[in-house]
C-alpha positions in Angstrom: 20.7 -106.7 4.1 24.2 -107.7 3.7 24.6 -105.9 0.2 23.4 -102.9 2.3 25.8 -103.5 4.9 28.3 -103.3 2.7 27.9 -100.3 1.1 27.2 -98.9 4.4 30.6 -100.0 5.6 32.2 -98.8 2.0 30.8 -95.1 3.2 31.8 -94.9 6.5 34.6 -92.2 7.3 38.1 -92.8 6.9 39.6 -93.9 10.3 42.4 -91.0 9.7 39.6 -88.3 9.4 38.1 -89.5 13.0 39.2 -87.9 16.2 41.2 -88.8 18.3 39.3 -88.7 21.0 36.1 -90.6 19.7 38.2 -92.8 17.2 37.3 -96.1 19.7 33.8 -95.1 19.4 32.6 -94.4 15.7 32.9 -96.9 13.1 35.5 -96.2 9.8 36.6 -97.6 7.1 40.7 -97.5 6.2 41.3 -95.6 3.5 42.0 -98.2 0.9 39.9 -100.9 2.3 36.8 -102.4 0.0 35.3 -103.5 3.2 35.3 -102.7 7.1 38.6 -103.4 8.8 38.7 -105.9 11.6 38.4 -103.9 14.5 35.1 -102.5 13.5 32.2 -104.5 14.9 29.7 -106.6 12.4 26.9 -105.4 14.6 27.6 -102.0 14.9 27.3 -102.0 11.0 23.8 -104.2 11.5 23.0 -100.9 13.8 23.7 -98.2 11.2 22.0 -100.1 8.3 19.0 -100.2 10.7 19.1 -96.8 11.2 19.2 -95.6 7.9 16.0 -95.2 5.8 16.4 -95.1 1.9 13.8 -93.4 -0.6 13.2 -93.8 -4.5 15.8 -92.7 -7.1 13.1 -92.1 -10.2 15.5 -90.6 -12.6 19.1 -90.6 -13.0 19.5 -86.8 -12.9 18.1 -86.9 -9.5 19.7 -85.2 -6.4 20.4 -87.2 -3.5 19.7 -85.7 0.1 20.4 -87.0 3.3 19.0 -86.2 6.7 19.9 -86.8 10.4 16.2 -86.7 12.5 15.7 -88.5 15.8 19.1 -90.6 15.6 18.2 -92.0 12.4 19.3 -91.3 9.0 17.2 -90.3 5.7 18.2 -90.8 2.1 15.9 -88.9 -0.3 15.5 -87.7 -4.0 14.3 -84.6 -5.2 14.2 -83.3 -8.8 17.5 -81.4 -9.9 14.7 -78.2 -10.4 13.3 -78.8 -7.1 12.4 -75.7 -4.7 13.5 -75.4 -1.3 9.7 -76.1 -0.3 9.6 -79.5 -2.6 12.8 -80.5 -1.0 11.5 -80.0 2.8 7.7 -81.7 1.3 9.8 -85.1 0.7 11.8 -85.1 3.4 8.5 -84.9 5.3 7.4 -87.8 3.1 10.5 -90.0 4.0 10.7 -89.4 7.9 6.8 -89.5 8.4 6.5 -86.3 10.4 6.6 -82.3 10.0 10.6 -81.0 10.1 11.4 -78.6 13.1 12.9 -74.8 11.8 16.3 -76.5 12.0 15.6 -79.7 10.0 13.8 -77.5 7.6 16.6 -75.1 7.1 19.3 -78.0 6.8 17.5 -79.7 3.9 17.8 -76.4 2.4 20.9 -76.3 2.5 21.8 -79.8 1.6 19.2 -78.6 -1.9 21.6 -75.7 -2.4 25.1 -77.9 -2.0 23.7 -81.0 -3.9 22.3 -78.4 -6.9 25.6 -76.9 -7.0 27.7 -80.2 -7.1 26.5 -80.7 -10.3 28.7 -78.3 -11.7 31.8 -78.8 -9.9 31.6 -82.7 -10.1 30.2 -82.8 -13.5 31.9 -80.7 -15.4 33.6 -83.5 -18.5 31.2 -83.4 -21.6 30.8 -86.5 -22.9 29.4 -85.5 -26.6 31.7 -85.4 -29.4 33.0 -81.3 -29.4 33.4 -82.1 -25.8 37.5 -81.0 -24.5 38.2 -82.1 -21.3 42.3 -81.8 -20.6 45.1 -79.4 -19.2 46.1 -78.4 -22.8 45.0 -75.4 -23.9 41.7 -75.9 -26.9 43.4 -74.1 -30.3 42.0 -73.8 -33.6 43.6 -76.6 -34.8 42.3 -79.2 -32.4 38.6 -78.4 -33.3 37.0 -80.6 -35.6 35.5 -79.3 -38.4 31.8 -79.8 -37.6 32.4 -77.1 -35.2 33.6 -74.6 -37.7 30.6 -75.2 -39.9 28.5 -72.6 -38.2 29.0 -69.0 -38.0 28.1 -68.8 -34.3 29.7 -71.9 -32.5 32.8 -71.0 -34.6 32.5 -67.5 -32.8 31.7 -69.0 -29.7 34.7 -71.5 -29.4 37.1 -68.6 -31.4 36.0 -66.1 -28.8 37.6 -68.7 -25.3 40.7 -69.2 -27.3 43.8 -67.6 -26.2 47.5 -66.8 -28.3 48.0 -65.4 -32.0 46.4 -67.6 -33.9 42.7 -67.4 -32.2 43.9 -63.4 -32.7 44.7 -63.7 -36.5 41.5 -65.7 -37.5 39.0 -62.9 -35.7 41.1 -60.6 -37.2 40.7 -62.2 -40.7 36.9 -63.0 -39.9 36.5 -59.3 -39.2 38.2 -57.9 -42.4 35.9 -60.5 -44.5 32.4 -58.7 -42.8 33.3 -56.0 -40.2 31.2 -57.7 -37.5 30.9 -56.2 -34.4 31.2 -59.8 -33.0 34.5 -60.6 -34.6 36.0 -56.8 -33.6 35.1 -57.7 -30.2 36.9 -61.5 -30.4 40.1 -59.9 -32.1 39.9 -56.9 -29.7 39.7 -59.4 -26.7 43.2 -61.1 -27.5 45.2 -58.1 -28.9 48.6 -57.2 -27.6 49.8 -53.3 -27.9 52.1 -54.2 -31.2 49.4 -57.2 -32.6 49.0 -57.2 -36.7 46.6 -54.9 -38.0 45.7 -53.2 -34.6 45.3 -49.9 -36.1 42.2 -50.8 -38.2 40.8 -52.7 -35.1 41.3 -49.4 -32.6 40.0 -47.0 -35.5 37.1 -49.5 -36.0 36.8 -50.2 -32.1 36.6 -46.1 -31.7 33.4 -46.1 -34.3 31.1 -48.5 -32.4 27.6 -47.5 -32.2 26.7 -47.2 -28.6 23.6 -49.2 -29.7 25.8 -52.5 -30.2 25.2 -55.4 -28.1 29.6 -55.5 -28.0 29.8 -51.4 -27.6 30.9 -52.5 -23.6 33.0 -54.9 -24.3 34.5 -53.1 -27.5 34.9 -50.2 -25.3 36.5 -52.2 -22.1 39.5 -54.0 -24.6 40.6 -50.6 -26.6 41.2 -49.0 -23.1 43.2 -52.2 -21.8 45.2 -51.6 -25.5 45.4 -47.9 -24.9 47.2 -48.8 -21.5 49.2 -51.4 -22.9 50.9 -48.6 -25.3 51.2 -46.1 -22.4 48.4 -43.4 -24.1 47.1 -42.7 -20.9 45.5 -39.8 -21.4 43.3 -40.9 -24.0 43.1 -44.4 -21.8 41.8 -42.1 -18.9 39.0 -39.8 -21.2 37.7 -43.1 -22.4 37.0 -44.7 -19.3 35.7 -41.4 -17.6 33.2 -41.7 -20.3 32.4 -45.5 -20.0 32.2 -44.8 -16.2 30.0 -41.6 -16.8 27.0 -43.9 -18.4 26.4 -44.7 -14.6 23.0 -46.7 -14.8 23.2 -47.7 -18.1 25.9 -49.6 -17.4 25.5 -53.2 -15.7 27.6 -53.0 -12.4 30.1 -55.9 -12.8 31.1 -53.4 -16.8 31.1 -50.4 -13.8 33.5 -52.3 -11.5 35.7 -53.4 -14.6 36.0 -50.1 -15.6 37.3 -48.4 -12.2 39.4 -51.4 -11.8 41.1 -50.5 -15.2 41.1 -46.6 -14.6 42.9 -47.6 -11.0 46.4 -48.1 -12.8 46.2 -44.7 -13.1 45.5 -43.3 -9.5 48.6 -41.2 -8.5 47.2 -40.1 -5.1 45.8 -41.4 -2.1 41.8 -40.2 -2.9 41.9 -40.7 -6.5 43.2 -44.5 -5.0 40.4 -44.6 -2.6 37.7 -43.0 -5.4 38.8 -45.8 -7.8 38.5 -48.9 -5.3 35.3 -48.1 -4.2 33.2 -50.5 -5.7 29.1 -51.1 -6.1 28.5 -55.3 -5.2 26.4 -56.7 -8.0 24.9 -59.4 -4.9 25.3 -60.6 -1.9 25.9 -64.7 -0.6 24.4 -65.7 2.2 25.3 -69.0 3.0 24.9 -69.9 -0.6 21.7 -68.2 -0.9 22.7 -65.0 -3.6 20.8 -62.4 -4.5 20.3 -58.6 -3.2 19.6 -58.2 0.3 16.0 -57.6 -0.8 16.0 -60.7 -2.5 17.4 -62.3 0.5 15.1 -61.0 3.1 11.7 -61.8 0.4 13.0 -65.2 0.3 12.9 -65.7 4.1 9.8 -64.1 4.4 8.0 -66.5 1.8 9.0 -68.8 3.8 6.1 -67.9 6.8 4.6 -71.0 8.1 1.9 -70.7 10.7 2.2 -73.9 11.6 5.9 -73.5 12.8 5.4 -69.4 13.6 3.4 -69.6 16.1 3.4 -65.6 16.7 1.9 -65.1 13.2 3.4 -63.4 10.2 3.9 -59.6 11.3 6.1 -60.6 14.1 7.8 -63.2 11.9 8.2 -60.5 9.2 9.6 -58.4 11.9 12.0 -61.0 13.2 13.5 -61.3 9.4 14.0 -57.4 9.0 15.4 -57.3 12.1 18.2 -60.0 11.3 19.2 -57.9 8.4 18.5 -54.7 9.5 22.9 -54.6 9.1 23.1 -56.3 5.7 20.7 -53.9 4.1 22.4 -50.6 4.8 25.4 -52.1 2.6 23.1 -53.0 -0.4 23.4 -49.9 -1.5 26.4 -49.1 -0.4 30.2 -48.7 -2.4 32.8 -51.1 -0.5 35.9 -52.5 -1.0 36.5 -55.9 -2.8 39.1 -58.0 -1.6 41.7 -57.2 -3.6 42.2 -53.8 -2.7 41.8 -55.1 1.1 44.9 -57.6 0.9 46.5 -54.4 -0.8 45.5 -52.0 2.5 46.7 -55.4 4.5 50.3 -55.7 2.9 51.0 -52.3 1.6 49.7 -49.6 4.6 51.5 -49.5 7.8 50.0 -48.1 10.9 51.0 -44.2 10.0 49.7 -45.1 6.0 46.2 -46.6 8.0 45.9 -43.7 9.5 46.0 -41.3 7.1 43.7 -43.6 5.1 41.2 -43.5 7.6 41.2 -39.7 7.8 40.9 -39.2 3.8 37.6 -37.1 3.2 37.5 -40.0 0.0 36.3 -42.5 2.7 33.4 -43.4 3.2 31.9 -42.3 7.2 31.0 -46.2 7.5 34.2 -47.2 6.7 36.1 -45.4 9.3 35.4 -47.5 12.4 36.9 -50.9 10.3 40.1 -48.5 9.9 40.2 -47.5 13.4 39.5 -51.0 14.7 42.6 -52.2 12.4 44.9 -49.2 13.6 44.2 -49.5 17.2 44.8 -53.5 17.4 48.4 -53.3 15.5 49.1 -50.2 17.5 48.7 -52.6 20.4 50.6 -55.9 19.1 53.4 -53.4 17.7 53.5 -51.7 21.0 53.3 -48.2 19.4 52.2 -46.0 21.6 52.1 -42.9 19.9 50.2 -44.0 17.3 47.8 -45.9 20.4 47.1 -42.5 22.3 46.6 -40.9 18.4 43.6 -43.4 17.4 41.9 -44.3 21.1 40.1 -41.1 20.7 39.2 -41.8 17.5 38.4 -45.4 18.2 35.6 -44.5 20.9 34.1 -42.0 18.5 33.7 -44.6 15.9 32.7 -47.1 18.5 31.2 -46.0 21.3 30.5 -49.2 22.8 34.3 -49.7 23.2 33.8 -46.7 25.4 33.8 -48.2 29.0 36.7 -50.9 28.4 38.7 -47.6 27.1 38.0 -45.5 30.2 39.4 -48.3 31.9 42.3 -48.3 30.9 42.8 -44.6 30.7 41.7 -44.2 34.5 44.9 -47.4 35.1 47.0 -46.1 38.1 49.8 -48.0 37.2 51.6 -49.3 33.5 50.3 -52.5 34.9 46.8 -52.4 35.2 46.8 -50.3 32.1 48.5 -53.6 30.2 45.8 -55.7 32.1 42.7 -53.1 31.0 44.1 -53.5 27.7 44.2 -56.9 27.4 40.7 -57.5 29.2 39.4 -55.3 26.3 41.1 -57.1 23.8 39.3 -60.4 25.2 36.4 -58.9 25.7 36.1 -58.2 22.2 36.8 -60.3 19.0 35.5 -57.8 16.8 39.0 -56.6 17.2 41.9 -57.3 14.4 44.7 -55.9 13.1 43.2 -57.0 9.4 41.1 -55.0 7.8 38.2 -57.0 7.1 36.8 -57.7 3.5 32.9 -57.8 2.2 30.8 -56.2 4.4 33.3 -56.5 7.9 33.1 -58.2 11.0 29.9 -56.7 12.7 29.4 -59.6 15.3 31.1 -58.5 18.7 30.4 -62.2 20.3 32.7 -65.1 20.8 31.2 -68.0 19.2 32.5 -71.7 19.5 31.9 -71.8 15.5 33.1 -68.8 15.0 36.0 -68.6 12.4 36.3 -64.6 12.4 37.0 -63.7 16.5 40.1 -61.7 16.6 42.2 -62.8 13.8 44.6 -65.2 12.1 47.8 -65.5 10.9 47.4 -64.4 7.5 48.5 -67.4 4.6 50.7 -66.1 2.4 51.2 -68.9 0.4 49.4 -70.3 -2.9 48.9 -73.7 -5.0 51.6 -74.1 -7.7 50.8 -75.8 -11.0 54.1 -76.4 -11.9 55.1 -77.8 -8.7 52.3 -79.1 -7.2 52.5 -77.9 -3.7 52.6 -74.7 -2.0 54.9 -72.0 -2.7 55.6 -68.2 -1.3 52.9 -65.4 -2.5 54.3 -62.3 -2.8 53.0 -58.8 -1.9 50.3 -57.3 -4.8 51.8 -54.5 -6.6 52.7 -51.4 -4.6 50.1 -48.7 -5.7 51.8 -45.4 -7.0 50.4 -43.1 -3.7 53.0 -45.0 -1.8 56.8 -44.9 -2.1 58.7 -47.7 -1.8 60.1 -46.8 1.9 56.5 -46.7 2.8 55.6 -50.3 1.8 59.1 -51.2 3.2 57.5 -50.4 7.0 54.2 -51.9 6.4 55.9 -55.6 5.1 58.6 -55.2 8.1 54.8 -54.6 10.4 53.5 -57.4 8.9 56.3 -59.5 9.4 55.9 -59.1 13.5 52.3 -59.6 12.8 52.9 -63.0 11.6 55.1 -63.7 13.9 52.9 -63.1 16.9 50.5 -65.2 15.1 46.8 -67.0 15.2 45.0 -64.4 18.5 43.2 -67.8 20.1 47.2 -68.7 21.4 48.2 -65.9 21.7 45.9 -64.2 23.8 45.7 -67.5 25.9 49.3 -67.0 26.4 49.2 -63.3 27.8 45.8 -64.7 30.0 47.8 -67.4 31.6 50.7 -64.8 32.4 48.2 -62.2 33.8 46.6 -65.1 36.2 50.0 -66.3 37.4 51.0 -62.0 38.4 47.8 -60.9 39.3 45.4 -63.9 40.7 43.2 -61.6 43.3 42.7 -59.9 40.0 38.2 -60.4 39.5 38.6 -60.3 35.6 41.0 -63.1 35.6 37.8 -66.0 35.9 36.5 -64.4 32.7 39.4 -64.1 30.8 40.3 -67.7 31.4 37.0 -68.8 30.6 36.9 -66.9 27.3 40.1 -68.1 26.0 39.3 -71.8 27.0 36.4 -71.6 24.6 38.4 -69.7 21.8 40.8 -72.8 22.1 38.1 -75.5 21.8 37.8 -78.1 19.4 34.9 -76.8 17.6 36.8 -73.8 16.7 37.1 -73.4 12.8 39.9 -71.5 11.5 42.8 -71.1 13.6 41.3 -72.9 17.2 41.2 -76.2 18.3 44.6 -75.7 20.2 43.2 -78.2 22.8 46.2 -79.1 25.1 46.3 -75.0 25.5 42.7 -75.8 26.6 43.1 -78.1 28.7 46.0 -76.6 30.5 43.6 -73.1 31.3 40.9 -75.2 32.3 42.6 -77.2 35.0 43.9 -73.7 36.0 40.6 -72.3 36.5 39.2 -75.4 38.3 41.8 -75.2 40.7 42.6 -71.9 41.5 39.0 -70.5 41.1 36.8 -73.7 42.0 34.0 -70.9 43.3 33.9 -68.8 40.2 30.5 -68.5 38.2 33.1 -69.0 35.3 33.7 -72.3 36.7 30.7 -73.3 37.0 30.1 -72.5 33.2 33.0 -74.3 32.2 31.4 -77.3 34.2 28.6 -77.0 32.4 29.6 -76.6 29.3 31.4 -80.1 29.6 28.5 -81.4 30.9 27.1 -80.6 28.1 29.7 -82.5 26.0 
């Protein structure tokens, strides 16, 4: 028991990772302590190690699972091949009782995260041809046994990098003509590398029929760039992108990524970002959205679905009704969206969003974008321009809007405005990547209501901390002057900031001017919970919290809003 205590105390949270506000009431550990720190109670340990509940590790490979049922703790094993189901069967075993929906769906996802460590925490071989370092793996530095056979010499050749992983393919290749070895020498060739010619004559000759045709094909166009031939470039990856089906979609993508660097207008831009997913992640769970929803279904229990399986089925197709009309779908990838974010100002957005090369279902995520920076950047022309086409697109926006345009006075208009704003956190002056924002509820977990101020800083290698990240590169549709106005945008974007403060801010001023006002309540309430502590991303602002909520208690103590606010601490 006391070994146990110990370890128990050896994994208890840091005391710096603990709240403040319930750091006198959960046991840590300091951070470089072996054992529990004075101030933490030798019977509050006794009290965990009671609660906790251990199974049997049978082989080392195992993964280890923990779960949190009826204020006690489980520790369980399950094979590293072990299904969903198998997991959820021994949790069952170790708490002595059938898992509710929840329980069941958390062991789920503690299989999926503790399958998936074992690649990100595991990754040092420890067998003899094993490199595990910062320094880049060269021919020299492999041992000989490696070279020995033809295909883990390829293999290893093939991950190198620089001139001398270039001149051995290209050796390898002269001494057989190997498809696999004009691929490898190919796939490190620079427009003026040794002996290109006969690689690009050779590379030109492929049978389609070769297991490296794709790849063959993918490295002479990137060549044929690289010495500015972009006509022939452009003919070759027309006819790569032409083979449509026969192609696997992440060789399609890579292909239309290439034959974007030469887009010179705004549709052929739009035409060549336009991209076809290859799957879809769902909280870890990837597949297609069929995949997805099969998965759920297999999951049927009439033990725990009560209503039997048609209305469970129906429950499940329901839930993705959404998600499936994108499998199918062409979308953006992220890249191109954080170009659209720091390249496109409002006027650029807008005739973006009116290009017949866009997509119908991507013209409301364009209009939601241009309407919200017209807003922040007080531009009004370009407001009255999109409101219009904002309702279209959305017609649920459509009785907040009418508000505001039947306002009698520029101040009830800036108080329709801003209710709608509140109202709605779908609403961002970000595009939105993936599939968008399609959720129009406030959520305390919610890390995508309204929007952020974006991070424009990245990890440095060489310096070890973070440093500035610059703007992608300006696409050639736009001139410079254009991308000029959308950085100086951006720049009063950021400066207005993360929406949960500032929106608080411009509540708090609208309650102070206008009190008799009945939205007010509402507003305050909303804003509280966007500035809880159980906000992820850019929340948890909690004196701003606690500031509106003494507001509301006191100058609206008879308010239903009040009385949710009440009960929501009650519920705390």
């Amino acid at each position: 028991a006391e070994e146990r205590k110990t370890e128990i105390a050896r994994n208890l949270p840091p005391c710096s990772s603990v709240g403040n506000a319930v750091a006198n009431s959960v046991p840590c550990m300091a951070s470089n302590d072996p054992m529990p720190p004075a101030n933490v109670d030798p019977n509050r340990i006794s009290a965990v190690v009671a609660n906790t509940q251990i199974g049997k590790k049978k082989n080392e490979d195992d993964l280890e699972l923990k779960l949190y049922v009826n204020e006690k703790s489980y520790t369980f094993y399950v094979k590293p091949d072990a299904t969903g189901d198998e997991a959820i069967a021994e949790a069952e075993k170790v708490v002595g009782s059938p898992l509710t929906d929840e329980q069941r769906k958390l062991v789920r996802d503690e299989r999926q995260s503790a399958y998936a460590a074992r690649f990100t925490n595991n990754r040092q071989s420890e067998y003899e041809g094993g490199y595990w370092g910062e320094e880049r793996l060269t021919r020299s530095m492999m041992p000989q046994f490696l070279r020995q056979d033809e295909l883990t010499d390829w293999l290893f050749t093939y991950q190198m990098p620089g001139a001398e992983a270039y001149l051995y393919s290209l050796n390898k290749f002269k001494a057989g003509s190997s498809d696999l070895w004009l691929m490898a020498a190919l796939s490190k060739a620079e427009k003026g590398s040794t002996g290109l010619a006969r690689l690009l004559e050779a590379a030109n000759n492929t049978s389609r029929t070769s297991p490296a045709y794709i790849t063959i094909a993918y490295h002479r166009a990137r060549i044929l760039l690289l010495q500015n031939k972009t006509a022939h470039a452009r003919k070759l990856l027309d006819d790569m992108i032409n083979l449509g089906d026969d192609l696997p979609i992440s060789a399609r993508n890579s292909f239309i990524d290439m034959r974007l660097h030469l887009a010179a207008t705004l549709e052929d831009f739009l035409k060549d970002s336009l991209k076809k997913p290859w799957g879809f992640d769902f909280d870890g769970d990837a597949g297609s959205v069929d995949d997805i929803i099969a998965r759920q279904k297999a999951e049927y229990n009439p033990e725990y679905n009560t209503d039997g399986r048609e209305a469970y089925e129906r429950e499940i197709d329901e839930n993705y009704k959404d998600e499936k009309l994108w499998q199918d779908r062409l979308m953006f990838d992220t890249d191109t969206i954080e170009l659209f974010n720091q390249h496109l100002s409002d006027a650029s957005m807008l005739e973006v969003m009116r290009s017949p090369a866009l997509p119908d279902y991507m013209r409301k995520r364009f209009a939601v974008a241009i309407w919200t920076r017209s807003y922040l950047l007080n531009d009004t022309q370009t407001l009255l321009k999109i409101t219009p086409e904002l309702a279209k697109y959305s017609p649920e926006f459509e009785p907040f809007l009418a508000q505001v345009t039947n306002a009698k006075t520029p101040a009830s208009r800036e108080n329709a405005l801003l209710f709608f704003i509140i109202k709605n956190p779908l609403l961002s002056p970000y595009i939105e990547d993936g599939m968008g924002k399609t959720d129009n509820e406030a959520g305390d977990f919610d890390s995508n209501d309204w929007w952020c101020e974006p991070y424009d800083s990245e990890y440095s290698d060489k310096t070890h901390s973070e440093v500035p990240k610059g703007p992608p590169v300006r696409p050639a549709f736009l001139t410079a002057a254009q991308s000029q106005t959308a950085q100086t945008e951006r720049k009063r974007l950021k400066d207005i900031g993360d929406a949960p403060k500032f929106l608080a801010a411009r509540v708090m001023d609208w309650a102070k001017r206008y009190p008799a006002d009945r939205r007010v309540p509402e507003a305050l309430y909303i804003m509280i919970q966007a500035n809880g502590w159980t906000k992820y991303g850019c929340g948890n602002n909690e004196e701003l919290r606690d500031e509106m909520a003494a507001y509301l208690k006191k100058h609206y103590p008879n308010s239903e809003w009040n009385a949710k606010l009440a009960a929501d601490e009650g519920e705390r």
